[in-house]
mmCIF file of the C-alpha atoms, coordinates in Angstrom:
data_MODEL
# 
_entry.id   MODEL 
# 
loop_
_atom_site.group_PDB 
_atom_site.id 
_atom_site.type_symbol 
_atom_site.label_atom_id 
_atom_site.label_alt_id 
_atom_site.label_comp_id 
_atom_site.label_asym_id 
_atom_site.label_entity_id 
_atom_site.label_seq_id 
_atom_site.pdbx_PDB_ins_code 
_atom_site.Cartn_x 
_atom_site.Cartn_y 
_atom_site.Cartn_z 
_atom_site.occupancy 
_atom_site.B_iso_or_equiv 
_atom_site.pdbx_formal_charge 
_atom_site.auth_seq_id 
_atom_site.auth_comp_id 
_atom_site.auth_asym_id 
_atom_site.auth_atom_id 
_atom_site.pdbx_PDB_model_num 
ATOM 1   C CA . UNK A 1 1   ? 0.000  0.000  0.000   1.00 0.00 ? 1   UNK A CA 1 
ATOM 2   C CA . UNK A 1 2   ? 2.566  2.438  0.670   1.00 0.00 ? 2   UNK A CA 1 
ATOM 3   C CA . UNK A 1 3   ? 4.260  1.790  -2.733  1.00 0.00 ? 3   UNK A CA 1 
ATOM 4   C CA . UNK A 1 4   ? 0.971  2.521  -4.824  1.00 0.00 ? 4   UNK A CA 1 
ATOM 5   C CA . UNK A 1 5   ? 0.553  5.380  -2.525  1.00 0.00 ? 5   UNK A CA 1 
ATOM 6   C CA . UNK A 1 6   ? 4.147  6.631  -3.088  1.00 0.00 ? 6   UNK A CA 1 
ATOM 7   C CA . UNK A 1 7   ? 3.449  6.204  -6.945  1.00 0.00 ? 7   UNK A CA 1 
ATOM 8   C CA . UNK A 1 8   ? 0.220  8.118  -6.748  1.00 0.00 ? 8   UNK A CA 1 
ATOM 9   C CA . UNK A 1 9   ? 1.961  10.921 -4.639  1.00 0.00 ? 9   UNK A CA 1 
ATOM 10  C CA . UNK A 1 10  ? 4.702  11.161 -7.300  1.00 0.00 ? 10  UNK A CA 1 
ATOM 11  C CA . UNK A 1 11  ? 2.096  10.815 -10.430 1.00 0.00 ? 11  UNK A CA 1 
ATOM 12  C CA . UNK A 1 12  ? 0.347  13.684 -8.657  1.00 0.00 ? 12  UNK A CA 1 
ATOM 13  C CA . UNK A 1 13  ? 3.208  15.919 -8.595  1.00 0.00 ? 13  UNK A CA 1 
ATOM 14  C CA . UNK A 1 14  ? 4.320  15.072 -11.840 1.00 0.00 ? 14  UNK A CA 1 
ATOM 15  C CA . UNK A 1 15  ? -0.036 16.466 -13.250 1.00 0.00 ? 15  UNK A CA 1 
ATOM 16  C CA . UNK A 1 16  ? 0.472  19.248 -10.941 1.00 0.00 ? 16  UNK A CA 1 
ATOM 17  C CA . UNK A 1 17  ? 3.974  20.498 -12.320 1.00 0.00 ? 17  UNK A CA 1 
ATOM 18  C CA . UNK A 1 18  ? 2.919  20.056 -16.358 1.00 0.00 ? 18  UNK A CA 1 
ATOM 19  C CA . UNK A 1 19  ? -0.717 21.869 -15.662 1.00 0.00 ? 19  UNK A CA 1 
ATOM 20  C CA . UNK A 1 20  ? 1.109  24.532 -13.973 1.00 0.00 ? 20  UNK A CA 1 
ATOM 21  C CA . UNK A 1 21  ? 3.479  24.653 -17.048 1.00 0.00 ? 21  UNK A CA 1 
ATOM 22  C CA . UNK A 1 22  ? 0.927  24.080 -19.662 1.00 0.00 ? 22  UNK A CA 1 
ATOM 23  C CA . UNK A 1 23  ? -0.817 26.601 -17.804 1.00 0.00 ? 23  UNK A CA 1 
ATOM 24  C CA . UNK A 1 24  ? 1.368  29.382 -18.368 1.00 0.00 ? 24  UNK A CA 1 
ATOM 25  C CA . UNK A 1 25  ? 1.987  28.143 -21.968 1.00 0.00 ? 25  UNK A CA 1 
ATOM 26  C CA . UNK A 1 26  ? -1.327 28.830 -22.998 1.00 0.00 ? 26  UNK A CA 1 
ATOM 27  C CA . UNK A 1 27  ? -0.998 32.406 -21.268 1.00 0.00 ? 27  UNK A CA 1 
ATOM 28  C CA . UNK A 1 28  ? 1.806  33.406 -23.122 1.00 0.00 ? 28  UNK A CA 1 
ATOM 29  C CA . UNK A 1 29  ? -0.311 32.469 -26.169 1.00 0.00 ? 29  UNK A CA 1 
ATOM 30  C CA . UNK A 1 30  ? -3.160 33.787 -24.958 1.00 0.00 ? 30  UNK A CA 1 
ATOM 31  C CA . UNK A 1 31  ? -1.777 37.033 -24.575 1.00 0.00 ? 31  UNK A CA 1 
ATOM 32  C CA . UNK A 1 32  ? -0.434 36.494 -28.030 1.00 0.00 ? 32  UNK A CA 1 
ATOM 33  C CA . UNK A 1 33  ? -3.969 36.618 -29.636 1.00 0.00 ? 33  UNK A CA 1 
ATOM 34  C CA . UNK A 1 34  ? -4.480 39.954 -28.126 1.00 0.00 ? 34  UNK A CA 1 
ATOM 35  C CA . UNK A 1 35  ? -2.692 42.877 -29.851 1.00 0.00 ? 35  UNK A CA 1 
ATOM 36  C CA . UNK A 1 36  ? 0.689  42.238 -29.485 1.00 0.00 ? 36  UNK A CA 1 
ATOM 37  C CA . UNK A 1 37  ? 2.635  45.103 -28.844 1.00 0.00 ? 37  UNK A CA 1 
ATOM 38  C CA . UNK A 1 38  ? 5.988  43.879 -29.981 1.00 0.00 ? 38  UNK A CA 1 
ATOM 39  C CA . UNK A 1 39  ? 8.472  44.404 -26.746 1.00 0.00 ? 39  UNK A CA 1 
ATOM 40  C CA . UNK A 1 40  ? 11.682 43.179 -27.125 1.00 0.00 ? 40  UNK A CA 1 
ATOM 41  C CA . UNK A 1 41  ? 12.524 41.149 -23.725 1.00 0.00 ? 41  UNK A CA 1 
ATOM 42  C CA . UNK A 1 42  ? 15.808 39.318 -22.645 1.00 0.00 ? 42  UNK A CA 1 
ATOM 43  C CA . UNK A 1 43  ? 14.877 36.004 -23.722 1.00 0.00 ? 43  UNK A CA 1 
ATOM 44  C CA . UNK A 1 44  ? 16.246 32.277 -22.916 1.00 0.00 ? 44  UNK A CA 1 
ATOM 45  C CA . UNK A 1 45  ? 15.951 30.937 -26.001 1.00 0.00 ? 45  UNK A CA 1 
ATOM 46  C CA . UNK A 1 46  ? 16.919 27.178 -24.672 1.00 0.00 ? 46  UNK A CA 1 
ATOM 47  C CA . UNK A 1 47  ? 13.826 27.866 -22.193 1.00 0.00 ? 47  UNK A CA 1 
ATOM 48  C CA . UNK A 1 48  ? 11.443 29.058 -24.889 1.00 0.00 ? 48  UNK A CA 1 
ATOM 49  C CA . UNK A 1 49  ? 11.942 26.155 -27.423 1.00 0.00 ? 49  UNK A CA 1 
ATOM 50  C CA . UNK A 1 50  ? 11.835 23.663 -24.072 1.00 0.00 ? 50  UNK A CA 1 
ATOM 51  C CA . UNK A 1 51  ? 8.019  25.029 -23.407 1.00 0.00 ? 51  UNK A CA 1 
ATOM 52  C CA . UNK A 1 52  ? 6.950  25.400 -26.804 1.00 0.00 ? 52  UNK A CA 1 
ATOM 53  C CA . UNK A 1 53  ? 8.017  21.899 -28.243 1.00 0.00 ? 53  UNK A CA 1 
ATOM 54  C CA . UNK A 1 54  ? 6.329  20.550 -24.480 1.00 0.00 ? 54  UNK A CA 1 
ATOM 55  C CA . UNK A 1 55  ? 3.035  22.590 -25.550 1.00 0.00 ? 55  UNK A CA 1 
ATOM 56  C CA . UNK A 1 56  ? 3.117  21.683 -28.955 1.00 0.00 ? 56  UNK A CA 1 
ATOM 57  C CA . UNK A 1 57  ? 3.937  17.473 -27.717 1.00 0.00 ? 57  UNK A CA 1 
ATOM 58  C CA . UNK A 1 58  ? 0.792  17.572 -25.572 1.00 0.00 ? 58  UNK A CA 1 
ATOM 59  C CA . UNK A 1 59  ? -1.295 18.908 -28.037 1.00 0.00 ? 59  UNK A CA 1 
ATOM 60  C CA . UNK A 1 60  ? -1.087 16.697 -30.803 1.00 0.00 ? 60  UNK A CA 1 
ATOM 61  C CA . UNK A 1 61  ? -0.938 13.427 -28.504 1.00 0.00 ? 61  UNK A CA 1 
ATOM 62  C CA . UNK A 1 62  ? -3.893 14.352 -27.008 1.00 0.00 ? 62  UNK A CA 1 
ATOM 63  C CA . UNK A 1 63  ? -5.781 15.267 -30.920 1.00 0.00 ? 63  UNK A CA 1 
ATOM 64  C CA . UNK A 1 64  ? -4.207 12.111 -32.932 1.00 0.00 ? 64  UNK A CA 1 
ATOM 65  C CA . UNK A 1 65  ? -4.834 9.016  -31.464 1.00 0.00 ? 65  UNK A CA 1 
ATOM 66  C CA . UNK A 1 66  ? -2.293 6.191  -31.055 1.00 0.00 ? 66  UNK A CA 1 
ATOM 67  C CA . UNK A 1 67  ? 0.567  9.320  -32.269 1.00 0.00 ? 67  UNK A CA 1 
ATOM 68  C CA . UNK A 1 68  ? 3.901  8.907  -30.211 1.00 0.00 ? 68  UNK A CA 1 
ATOM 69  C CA . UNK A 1 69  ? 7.618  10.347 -31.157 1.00 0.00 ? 69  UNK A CA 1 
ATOM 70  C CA . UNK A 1 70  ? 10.768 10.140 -29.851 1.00 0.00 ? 70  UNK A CA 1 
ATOM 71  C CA . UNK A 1 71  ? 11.330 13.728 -29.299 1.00 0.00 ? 71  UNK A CA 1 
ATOM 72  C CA . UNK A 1 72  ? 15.388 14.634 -28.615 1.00 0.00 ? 72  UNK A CA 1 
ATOM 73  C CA . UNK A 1 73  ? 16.059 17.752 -27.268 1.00 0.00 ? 73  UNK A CA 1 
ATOM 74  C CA . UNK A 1 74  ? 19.839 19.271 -26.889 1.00 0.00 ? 74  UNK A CA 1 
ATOM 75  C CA . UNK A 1 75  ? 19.872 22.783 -25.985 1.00 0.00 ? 75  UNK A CA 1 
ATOM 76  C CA . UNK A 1 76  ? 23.376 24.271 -25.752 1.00 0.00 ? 76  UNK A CA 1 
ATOM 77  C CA . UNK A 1 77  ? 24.058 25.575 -21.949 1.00 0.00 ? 77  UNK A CA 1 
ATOM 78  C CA . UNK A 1 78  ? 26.376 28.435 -23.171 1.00 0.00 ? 78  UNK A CA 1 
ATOM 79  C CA . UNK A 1 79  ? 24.263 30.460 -25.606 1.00 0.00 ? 79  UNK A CA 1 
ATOM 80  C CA . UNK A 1 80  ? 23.223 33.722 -23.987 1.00 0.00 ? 80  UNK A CA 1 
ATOM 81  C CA . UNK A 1 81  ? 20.034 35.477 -23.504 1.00 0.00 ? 81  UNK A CA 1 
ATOM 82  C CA . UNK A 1 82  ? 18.870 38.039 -26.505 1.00 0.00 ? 82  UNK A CA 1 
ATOM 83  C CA . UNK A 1 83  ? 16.699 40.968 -26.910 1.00 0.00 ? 83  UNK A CA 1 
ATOM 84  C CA . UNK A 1 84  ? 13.884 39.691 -28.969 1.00 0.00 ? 84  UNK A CA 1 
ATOM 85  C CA . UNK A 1 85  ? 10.114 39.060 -28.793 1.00 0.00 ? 85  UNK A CA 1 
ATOM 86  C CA . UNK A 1 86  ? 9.470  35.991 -27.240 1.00 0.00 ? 86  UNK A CA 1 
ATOM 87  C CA . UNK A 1 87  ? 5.747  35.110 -28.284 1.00 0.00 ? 87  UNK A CA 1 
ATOM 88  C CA . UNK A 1 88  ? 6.646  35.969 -31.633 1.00 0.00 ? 88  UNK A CA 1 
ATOM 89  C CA . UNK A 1 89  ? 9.314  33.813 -31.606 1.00 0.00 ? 89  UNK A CA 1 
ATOM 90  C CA . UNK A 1 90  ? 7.377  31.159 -29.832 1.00 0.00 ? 90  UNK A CA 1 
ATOM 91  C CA . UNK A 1 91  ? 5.087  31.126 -32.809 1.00 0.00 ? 91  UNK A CA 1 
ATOM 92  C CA . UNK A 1 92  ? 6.935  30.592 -35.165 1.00 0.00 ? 92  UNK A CA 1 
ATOM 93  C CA . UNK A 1 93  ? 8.211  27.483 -33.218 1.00 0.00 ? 93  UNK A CA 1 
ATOM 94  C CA . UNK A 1 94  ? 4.923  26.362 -32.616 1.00 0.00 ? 94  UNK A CA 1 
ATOM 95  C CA . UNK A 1 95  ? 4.005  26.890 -36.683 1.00 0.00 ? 95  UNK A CA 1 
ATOM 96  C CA . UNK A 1 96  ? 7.414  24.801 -37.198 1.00 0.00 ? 96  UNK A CA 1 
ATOM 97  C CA . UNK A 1 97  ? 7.056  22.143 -34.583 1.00 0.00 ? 97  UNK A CA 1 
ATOM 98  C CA . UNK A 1 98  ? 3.249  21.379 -35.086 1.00 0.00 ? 98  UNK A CA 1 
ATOM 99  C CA . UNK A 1 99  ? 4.187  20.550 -39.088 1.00 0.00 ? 99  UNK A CA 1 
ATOM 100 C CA . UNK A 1 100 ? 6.493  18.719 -38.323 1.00 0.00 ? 100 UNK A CA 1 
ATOM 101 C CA . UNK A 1 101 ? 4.597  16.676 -36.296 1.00 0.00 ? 101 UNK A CA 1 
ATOM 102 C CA . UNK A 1 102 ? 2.119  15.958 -39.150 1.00 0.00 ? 102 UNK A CA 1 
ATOM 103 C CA . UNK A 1 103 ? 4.269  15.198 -41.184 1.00 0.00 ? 103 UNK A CA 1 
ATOM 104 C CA . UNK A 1 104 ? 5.779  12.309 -38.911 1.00 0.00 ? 104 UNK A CA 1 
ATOM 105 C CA . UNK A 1 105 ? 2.293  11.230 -37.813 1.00 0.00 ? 105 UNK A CA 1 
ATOM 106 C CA . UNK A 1 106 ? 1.349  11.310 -41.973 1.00 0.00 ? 106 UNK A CA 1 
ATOM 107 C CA . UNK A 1 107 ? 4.586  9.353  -42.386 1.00 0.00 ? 107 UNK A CA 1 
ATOM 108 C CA . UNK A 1 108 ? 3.750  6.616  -39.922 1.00 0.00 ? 108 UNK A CA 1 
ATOM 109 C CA . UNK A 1 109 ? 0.047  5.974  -41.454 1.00 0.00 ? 109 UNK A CA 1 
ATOM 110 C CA . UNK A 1 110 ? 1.081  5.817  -44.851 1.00 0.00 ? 110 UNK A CA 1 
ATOM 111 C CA . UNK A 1 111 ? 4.125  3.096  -43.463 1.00 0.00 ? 111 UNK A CA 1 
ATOM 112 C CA . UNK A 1 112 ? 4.938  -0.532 -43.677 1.00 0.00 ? 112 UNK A CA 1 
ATOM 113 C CA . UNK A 1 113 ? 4.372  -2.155 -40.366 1.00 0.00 ? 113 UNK A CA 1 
ATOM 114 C CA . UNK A 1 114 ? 6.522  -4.491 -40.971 1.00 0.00 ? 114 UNK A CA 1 
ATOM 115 C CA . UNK A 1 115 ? 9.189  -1.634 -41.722 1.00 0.00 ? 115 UNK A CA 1 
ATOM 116 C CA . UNK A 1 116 ? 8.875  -0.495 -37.678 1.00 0.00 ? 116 UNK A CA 1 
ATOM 117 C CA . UNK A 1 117 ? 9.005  2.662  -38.636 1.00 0.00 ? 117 UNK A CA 1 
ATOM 118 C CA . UNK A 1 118 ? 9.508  5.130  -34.942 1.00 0.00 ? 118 UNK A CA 1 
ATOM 119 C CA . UNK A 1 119 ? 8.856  8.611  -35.283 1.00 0.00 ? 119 UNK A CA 1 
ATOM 120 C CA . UNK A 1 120 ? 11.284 11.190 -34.000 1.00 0.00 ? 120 UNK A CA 1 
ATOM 121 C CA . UNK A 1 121 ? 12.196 14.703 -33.633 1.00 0.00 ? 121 UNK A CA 1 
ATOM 122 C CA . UNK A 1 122 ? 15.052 16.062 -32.628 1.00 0.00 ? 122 UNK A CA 1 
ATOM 123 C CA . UNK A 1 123 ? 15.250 20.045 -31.445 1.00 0.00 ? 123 UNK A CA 1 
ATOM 124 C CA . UNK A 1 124 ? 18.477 21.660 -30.637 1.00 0.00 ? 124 UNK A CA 1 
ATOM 125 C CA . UNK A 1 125 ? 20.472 24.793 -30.326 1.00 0.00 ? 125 UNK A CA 1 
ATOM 126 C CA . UNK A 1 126 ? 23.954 25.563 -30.435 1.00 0.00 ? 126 UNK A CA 1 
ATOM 127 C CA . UNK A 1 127 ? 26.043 28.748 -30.663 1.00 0.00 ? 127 UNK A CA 1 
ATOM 128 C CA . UNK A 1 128 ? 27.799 29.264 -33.568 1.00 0.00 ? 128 UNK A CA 1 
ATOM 129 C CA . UNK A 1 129 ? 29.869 32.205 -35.470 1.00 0.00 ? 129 UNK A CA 1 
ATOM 130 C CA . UNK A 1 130 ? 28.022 34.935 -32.787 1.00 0.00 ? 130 UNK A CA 1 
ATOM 131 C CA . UNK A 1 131 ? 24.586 33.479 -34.021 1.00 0.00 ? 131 UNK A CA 1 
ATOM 132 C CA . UNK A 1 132 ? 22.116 31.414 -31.996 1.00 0.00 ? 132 UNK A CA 1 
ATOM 133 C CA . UNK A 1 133 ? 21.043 28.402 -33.928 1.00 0.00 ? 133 UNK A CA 1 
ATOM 134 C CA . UNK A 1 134 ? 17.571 26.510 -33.519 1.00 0.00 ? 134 UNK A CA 1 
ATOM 135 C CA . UNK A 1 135 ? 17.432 23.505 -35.577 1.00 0.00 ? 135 UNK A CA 1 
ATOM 136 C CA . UNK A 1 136 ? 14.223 21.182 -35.466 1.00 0.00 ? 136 UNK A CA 1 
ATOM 137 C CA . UNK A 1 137 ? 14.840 17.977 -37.590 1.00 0.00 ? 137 UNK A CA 1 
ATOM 138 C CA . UNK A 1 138 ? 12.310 15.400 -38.136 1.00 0.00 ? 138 UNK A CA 1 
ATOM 139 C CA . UNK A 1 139 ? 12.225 11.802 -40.050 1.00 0.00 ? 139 UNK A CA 1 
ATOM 140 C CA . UNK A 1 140 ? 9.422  11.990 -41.874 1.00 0.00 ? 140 UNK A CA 1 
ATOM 141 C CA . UNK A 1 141 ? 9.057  12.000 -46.140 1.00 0.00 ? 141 UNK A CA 1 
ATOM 142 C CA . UNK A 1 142 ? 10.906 15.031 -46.758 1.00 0.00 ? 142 UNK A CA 1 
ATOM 143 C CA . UNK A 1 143 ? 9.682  17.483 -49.024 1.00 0.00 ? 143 UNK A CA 1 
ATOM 144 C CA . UNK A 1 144 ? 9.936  17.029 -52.729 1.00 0.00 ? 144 UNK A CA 1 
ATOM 145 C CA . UNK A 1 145 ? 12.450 19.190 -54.963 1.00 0.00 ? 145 UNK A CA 1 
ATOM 146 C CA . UNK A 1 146 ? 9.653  20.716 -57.206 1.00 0.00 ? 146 UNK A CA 1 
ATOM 147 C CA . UNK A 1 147 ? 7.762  22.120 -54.185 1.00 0.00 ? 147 UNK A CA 1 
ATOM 148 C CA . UNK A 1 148 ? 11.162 23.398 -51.553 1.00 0.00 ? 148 UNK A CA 1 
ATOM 149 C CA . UNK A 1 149 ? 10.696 27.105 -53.280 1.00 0.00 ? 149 UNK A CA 1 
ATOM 150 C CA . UNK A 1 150 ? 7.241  27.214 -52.487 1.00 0.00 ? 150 UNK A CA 1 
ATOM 151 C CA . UNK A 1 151 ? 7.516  26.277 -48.793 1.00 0.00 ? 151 UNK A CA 1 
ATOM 152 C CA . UNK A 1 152 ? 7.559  29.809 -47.064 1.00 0.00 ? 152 UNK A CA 1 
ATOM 153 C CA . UNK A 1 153 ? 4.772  31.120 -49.664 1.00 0.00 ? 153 UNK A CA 1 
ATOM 154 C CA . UNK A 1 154 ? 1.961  32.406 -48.285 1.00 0.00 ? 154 UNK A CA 1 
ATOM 155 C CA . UNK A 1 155 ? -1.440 29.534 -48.711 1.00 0.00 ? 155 UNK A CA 1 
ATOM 156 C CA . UNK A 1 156 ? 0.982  26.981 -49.937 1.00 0.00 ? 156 UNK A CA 1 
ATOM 157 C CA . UNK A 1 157 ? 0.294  23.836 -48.458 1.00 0.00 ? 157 UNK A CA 1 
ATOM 158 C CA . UNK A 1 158 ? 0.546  19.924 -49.004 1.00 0.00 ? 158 UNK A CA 1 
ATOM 159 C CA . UNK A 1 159 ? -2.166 19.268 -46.938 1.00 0.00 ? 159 UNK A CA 1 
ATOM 160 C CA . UNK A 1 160 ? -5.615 18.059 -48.055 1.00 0.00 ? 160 UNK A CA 1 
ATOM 161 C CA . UNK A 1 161 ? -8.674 20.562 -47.932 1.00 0.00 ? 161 UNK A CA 1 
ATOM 162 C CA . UNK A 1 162 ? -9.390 21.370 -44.185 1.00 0.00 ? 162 UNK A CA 1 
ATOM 163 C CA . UNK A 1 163 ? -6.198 20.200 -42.761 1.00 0.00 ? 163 UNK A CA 1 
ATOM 164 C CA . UNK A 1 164 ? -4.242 23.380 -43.174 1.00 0.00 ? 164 UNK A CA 1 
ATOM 165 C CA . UNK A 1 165 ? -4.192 26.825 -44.567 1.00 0.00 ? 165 UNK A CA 1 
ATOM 166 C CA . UNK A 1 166 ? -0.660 27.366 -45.749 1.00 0.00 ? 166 UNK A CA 1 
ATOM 167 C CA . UNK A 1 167 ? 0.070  30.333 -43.778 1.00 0.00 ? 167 UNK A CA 1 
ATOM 168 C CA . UNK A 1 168 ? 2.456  28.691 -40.846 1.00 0.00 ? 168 UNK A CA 1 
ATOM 169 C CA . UNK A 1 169 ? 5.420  28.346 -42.430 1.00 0.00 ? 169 UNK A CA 1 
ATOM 170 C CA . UNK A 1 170 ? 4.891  31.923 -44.191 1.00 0.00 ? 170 UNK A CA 1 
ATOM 171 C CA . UNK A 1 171 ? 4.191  33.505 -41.094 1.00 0.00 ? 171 UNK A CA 1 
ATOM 172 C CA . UNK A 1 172 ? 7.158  31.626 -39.511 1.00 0.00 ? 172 UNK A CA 1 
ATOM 173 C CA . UNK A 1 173 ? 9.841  32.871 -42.114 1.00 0.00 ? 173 UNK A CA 1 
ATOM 174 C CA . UNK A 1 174 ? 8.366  36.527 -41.269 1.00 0.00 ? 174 UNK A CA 1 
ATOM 175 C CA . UNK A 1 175 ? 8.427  36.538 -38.103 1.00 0.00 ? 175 UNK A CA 1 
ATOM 176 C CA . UNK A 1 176 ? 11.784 35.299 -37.809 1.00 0.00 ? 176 UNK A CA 1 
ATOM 177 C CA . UNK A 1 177 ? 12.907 37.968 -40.295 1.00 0.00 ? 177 UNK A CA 1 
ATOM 178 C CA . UNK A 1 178 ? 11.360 40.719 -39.052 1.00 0.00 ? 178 UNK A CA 1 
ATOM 179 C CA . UNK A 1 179 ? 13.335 39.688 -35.791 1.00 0.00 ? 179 UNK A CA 1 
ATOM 180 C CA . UNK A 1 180 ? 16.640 39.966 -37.224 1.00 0.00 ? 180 UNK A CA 1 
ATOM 181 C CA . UNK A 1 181 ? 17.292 36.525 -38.128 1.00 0.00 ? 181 UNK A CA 1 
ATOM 182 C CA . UNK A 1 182 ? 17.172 33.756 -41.005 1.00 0.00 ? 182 UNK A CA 1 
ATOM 183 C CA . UNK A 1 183 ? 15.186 30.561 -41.421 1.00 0.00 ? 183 UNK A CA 1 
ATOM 184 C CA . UNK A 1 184 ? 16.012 27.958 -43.750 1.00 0.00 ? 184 UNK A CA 1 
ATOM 185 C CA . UNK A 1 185 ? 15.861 24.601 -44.467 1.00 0.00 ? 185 UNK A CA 1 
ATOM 186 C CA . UNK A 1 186 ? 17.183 21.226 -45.362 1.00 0.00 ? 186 UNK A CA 1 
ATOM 187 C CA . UNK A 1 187 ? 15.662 18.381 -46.544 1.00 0.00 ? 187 UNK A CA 1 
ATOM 188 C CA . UNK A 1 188 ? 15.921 14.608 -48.053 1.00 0.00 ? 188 UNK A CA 1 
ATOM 189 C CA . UNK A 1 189 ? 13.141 12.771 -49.591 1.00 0.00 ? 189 UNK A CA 1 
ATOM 190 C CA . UNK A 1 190 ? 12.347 9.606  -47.747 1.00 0.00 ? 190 UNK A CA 1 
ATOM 191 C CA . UNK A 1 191 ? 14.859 10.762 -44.898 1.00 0.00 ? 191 UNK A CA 1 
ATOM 192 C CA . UNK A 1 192 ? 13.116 13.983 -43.298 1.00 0.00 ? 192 UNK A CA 1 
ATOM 193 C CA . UNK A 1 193 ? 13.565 17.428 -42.951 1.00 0.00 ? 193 UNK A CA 1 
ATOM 194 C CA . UNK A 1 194 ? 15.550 20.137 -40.692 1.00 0.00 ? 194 UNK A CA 1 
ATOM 195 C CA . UNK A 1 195 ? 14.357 23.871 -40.488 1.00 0.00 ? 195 UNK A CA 1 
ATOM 196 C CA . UNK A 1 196 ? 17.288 25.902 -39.358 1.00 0.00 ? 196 UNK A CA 1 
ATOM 197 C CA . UNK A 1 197 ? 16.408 29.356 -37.289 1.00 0.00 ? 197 UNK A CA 1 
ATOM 198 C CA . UNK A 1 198 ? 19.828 31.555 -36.931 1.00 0.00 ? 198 UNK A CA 1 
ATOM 199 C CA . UNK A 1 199 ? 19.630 34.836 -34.765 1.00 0.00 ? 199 UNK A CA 1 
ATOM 200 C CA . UNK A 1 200 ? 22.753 36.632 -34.268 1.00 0.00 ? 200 UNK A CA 1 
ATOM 201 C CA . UNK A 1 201 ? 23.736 37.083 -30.781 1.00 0.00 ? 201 UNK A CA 1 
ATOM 202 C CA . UNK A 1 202 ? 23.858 41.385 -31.153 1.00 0.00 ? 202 UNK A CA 1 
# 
């Protein structure tokens, strides 16, 4: 008895501490929706992907049934703080995480069983040449060479009617320019696909 209730003390703690962080996840967003009134803040950007790629987990475990991933995360420890607008940023995470996501969970329908095919995404950043470096890799289908120069245009999509409206990765690719920095990408058909965000440290 004092095992299960040890278990159920610790299970408890564990509800309590995601609510409370999924809680003030969906503030931050919240207050996104509003006008935003674009202040720069000192911003942890290892912090801000560690929330946002937690939010974004829970969210499409919880709308696609039987959906699992093996989500790596390795945030670099010496990158500093920058000036920037963190629900902005955030969002464009969120856009960039969420596809990738579907495109993993698309990936794992459309697989060979027998194949044992294990979805997985692996977020990182690193510090690099004075720039701050987000990458977000998945192993999904990749994206097809006729289509790569299309990807940050706005209503482009590869989704089916209903699914999506083309405007995250467009409003990604803005955001993170209007901020100062670059987003790119990288991608292999069959293999997957990394999106690269660079913000310089100044």
């Amino acid at each position: 008895k004092d095992d299960i209730m040890a278990d159920v003390v610790a299970n408890i703690e564990k509800i309590n501490q995601h609510g409370t962080r999924a809680s003030r996840i969906i503030r931050r967003m919240v207050d996104h929706s509003r006008v935003s009134k674009g202040e720069y803040e000192l911003t942890n950007m290892n912090s801000l992907c560690k929330e946002y790629v937690f939010l974004a987990f829970a969210g499409v475990k919880s709308n696609i049934h039987g959906f699992d991933c093996n989500v790596i995360e390795d945030y670099d420890e010496k990158i500093p703080s920058i000036k920037t607008i963190p629900q902005d940023v955030a969002r464009a995470l969120l856009n960039i995480v969420n596809n990738a996501f579907y495109a993993l969970n698309e990936k794992r329908l459309m697989e060979d069983p027998s194949k044992d095919y294990k979805p997985e995404l692996k977020v990182s950043t690193k510090l690099e040449n004075d720039h701050i470096i987000i990458r977000i890799k998945d192993n999904a289908t990749g994206i097809k060479e006729e289509i790569r120069d299309k990807i940050f245009n706005p209503f482009f999509t590869t989704k089916p009617p209903g699914d999506g409206t083309g405007l995250g990765l467009s409003i990604s690719h803005d955001i993170v320019r209007n901020l100062n920095g670059e987003l790119t990408l990288q991608t292999q058909v069959g293999l997957g696909t990394e999106f690269i965000i660079s913000f310089p440290i100044q």
